[in-house]
Backbone as CSV, one residue per row, in Angstrom:
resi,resn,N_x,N_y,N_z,CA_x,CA_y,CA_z,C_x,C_y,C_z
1,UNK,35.409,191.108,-83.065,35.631,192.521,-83.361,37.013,192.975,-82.879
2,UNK,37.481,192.046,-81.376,38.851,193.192,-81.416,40.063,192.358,-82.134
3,UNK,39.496,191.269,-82.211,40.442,190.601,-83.324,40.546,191.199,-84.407
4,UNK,39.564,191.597,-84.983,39.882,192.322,-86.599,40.672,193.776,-86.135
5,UNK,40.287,194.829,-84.751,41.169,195.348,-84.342,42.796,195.365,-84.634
6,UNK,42.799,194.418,-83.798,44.383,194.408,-83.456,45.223,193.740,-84.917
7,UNK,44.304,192.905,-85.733,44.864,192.692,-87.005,45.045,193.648,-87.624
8,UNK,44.471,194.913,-87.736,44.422,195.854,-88.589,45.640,196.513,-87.861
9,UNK,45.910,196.773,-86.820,46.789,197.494,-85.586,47.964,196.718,-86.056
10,UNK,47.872,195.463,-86.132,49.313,194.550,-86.569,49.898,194.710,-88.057
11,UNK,48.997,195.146,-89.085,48.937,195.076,-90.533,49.841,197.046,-90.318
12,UNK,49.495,197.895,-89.842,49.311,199.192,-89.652,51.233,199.272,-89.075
13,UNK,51.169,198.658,-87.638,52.885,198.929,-87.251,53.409,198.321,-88.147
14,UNK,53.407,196.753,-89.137,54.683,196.584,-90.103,55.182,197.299,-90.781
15,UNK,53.877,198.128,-91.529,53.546,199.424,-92.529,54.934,200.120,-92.190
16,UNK,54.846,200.977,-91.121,55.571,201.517,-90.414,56.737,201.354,-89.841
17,UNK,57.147,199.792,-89.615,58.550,199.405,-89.545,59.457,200.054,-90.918
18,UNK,58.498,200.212,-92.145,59.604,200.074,-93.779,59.516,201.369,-93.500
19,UNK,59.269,202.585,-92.851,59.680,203.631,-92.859,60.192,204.259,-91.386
20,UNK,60.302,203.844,-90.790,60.425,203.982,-89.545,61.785,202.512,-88.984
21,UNK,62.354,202.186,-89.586,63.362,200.936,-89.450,63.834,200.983,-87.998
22,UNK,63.897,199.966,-86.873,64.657,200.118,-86.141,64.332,198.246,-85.412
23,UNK,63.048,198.156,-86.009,62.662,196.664,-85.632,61.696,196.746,-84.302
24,UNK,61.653,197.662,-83.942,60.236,197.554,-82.685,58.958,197.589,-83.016
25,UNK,58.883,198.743,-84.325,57.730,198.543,-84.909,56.794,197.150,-85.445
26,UNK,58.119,196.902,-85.953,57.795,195.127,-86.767,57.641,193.929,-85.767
27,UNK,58.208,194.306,-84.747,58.159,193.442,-83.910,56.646,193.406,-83.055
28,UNK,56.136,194.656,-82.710,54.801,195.000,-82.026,53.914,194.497,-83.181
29,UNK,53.529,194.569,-84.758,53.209,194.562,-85.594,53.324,192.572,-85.190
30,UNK,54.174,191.890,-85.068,54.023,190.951,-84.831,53.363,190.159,-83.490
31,UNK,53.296,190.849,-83.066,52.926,190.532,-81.594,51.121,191.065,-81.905
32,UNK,50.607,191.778,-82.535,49.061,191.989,-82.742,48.579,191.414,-83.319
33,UNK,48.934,191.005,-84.345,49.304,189.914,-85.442,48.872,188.174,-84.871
34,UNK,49.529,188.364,-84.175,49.799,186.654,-83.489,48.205,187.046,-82.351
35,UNK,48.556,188.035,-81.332,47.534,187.893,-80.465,46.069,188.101,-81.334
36,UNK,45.752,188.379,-82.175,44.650,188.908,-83.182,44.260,187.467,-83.446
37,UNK,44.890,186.251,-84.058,44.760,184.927,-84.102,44.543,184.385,-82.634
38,UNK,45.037,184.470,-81.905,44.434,183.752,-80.457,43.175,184.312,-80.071
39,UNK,42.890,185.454,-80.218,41.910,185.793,-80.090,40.348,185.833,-80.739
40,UNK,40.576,185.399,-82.243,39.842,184.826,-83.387,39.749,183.570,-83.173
41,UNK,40.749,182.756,-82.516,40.750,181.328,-82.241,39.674,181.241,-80.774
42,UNK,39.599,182.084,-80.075,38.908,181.740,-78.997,37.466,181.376,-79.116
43,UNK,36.685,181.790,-80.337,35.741,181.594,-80.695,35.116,181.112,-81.767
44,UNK,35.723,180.824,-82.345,35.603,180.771,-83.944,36.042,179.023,-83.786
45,UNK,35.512,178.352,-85.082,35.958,176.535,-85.372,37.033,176.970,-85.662
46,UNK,37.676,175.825,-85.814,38.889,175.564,-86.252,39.421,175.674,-87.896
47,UNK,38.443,175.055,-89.019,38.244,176.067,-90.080,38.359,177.105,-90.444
48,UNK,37.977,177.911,-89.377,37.463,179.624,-90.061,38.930,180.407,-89.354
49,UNK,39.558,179.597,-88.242,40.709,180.056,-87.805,42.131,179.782,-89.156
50,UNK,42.192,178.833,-89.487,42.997,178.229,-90.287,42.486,179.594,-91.769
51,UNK,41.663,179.493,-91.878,41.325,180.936,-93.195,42.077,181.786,-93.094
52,UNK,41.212,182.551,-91.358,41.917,183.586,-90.694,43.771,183.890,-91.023
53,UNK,44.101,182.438,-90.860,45.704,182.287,-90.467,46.278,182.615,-91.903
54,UNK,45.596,181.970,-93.089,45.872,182.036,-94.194,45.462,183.517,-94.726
55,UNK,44.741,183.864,-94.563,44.171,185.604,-95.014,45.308,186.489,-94.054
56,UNK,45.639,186.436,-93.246,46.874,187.217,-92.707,48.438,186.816,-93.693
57,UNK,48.832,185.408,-93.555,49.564,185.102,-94.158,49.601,186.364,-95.482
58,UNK,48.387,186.434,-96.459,48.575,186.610,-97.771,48.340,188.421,-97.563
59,UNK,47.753,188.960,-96.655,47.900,190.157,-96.516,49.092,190.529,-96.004
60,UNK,49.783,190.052,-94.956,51.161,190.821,-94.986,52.402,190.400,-95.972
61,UNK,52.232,189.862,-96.951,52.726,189.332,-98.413,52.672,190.569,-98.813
62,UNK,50.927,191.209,-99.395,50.474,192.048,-99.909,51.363,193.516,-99.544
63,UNK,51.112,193.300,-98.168,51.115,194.398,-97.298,53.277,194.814,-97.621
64,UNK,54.121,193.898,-97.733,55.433,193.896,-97.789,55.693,194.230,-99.469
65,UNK,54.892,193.856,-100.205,55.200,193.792,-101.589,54.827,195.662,-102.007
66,UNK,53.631,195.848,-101.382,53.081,197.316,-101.702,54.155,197.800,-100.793
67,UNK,54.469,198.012,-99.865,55.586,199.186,-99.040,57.282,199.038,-99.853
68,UNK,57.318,197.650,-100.100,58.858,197.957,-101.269,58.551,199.229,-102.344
69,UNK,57.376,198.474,-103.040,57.085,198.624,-104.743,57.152,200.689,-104.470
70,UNK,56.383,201.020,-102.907,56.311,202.152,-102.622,57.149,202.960,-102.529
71,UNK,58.094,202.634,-101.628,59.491,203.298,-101.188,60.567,203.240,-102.851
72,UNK,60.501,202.037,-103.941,60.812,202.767,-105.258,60.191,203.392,-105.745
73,UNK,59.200,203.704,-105.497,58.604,204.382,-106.892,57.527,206.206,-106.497
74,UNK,58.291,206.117,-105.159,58.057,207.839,-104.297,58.682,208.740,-105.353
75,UNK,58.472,209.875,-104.977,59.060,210.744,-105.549,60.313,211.068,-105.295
76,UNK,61.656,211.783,-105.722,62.507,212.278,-105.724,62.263,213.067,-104.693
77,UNK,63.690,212.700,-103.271,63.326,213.390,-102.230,62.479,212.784,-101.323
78,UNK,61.695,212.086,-101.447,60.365,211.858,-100.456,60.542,210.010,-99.961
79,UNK,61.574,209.895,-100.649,62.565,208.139,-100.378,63.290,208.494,-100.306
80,UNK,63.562,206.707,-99.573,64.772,205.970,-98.503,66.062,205.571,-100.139
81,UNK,64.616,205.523,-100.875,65.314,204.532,-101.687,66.183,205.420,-103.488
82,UNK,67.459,205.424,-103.376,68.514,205.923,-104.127,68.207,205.372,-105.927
83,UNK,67.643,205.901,-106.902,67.650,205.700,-108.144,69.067,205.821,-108.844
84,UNK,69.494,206.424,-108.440,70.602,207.060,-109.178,72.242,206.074,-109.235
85,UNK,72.939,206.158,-110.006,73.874,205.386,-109.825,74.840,206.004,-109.365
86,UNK,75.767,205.287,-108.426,76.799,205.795,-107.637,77.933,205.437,-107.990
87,UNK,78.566,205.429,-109.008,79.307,204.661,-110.100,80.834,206.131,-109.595
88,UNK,81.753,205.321,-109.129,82.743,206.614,-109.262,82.547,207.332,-107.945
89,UNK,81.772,207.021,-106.751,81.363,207.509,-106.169,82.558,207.535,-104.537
90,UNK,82.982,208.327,-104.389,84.039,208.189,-103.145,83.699,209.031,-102.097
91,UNK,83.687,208.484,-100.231,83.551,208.999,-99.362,84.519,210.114,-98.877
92,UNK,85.818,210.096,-99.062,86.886,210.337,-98.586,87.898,210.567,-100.103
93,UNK,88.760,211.211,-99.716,90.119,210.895,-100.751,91.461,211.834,-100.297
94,UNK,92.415,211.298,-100.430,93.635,212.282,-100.082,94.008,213.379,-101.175
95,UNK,94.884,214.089,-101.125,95.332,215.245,-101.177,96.637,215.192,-102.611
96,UNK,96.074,214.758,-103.906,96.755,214.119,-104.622,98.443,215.259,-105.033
97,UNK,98.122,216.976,-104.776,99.022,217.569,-104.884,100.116,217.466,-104.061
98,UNK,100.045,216.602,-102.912,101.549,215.906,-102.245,102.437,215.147,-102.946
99,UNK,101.931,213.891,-103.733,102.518,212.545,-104.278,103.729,213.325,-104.878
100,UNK,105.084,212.537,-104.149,106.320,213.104,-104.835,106.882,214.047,-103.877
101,UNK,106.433,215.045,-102.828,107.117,215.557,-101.323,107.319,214.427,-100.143
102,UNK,108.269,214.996,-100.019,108.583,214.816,-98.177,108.104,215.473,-97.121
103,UNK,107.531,214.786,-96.573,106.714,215.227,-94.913,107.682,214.391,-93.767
104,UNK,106.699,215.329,-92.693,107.729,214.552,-91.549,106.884,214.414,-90.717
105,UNK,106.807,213.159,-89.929,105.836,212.256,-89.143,105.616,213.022,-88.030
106,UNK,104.562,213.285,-87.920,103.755,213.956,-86.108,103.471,212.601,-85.795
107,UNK,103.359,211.554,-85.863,102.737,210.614,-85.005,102.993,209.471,-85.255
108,UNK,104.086,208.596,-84.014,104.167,207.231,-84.778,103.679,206.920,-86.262
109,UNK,103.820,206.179,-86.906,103.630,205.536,-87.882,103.524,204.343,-87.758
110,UNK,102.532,203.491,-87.200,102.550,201.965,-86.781,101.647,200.854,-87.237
111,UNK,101.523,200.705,-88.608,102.119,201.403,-89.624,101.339,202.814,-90.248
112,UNK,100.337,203.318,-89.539,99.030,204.524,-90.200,99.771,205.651,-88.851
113,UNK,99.351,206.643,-89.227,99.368,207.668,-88.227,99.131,208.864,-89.007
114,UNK,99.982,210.287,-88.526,99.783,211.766,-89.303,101.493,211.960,-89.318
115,UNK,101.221,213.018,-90.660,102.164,213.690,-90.985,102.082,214.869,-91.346
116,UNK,103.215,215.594,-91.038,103.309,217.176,-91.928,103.589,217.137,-92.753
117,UNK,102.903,217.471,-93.855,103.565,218.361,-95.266,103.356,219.981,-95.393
118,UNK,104.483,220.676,-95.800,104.269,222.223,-95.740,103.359,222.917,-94.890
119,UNK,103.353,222.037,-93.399,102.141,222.973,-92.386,100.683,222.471,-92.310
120,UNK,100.457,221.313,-93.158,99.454,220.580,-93.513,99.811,219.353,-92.555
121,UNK,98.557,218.968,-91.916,98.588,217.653,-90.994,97.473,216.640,-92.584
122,UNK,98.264,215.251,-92.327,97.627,214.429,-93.336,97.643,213.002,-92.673
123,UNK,97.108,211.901,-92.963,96.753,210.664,-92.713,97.798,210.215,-93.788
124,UNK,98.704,209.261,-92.807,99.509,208.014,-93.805,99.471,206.941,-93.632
125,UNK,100.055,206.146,-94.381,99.999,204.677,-94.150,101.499,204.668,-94.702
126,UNK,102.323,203.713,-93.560,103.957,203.624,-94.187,104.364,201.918,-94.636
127,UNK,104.594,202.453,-95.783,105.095,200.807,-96.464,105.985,200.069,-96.449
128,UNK,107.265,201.085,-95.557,108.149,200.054,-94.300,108.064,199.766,-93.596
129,UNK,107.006,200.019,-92.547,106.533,199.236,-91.485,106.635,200.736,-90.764
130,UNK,107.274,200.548,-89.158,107.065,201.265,-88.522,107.792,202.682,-88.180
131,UNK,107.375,203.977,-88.430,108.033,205.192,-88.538,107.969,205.799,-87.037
132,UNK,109.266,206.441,-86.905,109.173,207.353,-85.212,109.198,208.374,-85.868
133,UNK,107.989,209.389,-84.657,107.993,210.384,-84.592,109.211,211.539,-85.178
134,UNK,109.026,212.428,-86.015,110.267,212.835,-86.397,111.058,212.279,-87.857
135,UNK,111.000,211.400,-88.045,111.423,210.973,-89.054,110.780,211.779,-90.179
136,UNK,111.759,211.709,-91.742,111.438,211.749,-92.845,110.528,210.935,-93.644
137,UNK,109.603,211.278,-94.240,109.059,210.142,-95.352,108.750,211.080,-96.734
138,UNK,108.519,210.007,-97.546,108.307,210.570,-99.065,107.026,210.324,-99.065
139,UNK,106.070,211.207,-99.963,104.607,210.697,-100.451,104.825,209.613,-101.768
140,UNK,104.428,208.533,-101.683,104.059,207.572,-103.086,102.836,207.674,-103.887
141,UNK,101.909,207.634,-103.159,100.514,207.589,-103.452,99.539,208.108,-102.628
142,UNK,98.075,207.741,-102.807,97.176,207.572,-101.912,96.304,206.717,-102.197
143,UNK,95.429,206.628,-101.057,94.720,205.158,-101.056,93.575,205.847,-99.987
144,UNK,92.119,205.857,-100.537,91.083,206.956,-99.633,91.471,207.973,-99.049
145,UNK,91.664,208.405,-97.436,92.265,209.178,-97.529,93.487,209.197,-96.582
146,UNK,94.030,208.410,-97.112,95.313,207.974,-96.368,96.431,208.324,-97.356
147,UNK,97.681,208.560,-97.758,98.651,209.227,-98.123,99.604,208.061,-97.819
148,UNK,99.874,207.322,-99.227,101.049,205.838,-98.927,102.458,206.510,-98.560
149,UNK,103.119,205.996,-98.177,104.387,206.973,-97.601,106.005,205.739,-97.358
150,UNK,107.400,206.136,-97.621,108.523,205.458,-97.359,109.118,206.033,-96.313
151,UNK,109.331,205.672,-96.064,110.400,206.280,-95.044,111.842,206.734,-95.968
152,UNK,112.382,207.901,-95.266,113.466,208.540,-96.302,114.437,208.276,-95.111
153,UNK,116.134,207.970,-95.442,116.807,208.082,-94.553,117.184,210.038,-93.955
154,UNK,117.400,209.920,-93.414,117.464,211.486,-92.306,118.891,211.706,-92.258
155,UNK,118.976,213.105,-93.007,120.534,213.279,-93.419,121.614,214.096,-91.925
């Protein structure tokens, strides 16, 4: 009896690892799991243990196949799991109305740092290597949200 317990207790935390992710769950879930078999083994032939071993085997199969199939097919909102395509999809991006001004470096440039444009602090990346403080640069491009940048000579 507390074997079928703690199997059910072991079947119950994996459940709960696929929504709850962090691996302690799954891990306790394994540990009831295993002790649920030593404890079925203490009494039971050796036959009916080997079943046992195999009927767990194929229930947490079961048990992994139903919590995927679940987490796709929830409702909108109520999943982990993203239907939608993310095609075009960007975290970050720079400030494309610079490309073509001159800013002037607040912060090393070695080779990434910040710059001013018109009172605006921005993220660069410099494609001569290393810029001092103060210096001139031109905007070229951008690249996420970093702002590609030359260095301009300083008249």
């Amino acid at each position: 009896m507390t074997s079928g317990i703690l199997f059910i207790l072991g079947l119950l935390l994996i459940l709960i690892e696929f929504y709850l992710p962090g691996g302690i769950m799954g891990v306790l879930g394994g540990v009831a799991l295993i002790a649920s078999v030593i404890l079925f083994a203490q009494t039971h032939e050796l036959w009916e243990v080997l079943l046992f071993i195999i009927a767990g085997i194929i229930c947490v199969a079961c048990l992994i196949r139903f919590a995927l199939w679940r987490i796709v097919h929830a409702k909108p909102g109520y999943s982990i799991y993203l239907n939608t395509d993310q095609e075009g999809y960007q975290a970050s991006s720079y400030d494309a109305s610079v490309i073509g001004k001159t800013g002037v470096v607040m912060s090393d440039l070695k080779p990434g740092g910040y710059i001013i444009i018109e009172g605006k602090q921005h993220q660069a990346i410099s494609l001569t290597g290393y810029c001092v403080k103060g210096d001139t640069v031109l905007v070229l491009s951008g690249q996420e949200e970093s702002l590609i940048v030359r260095s301009q000579p300083n008249p």
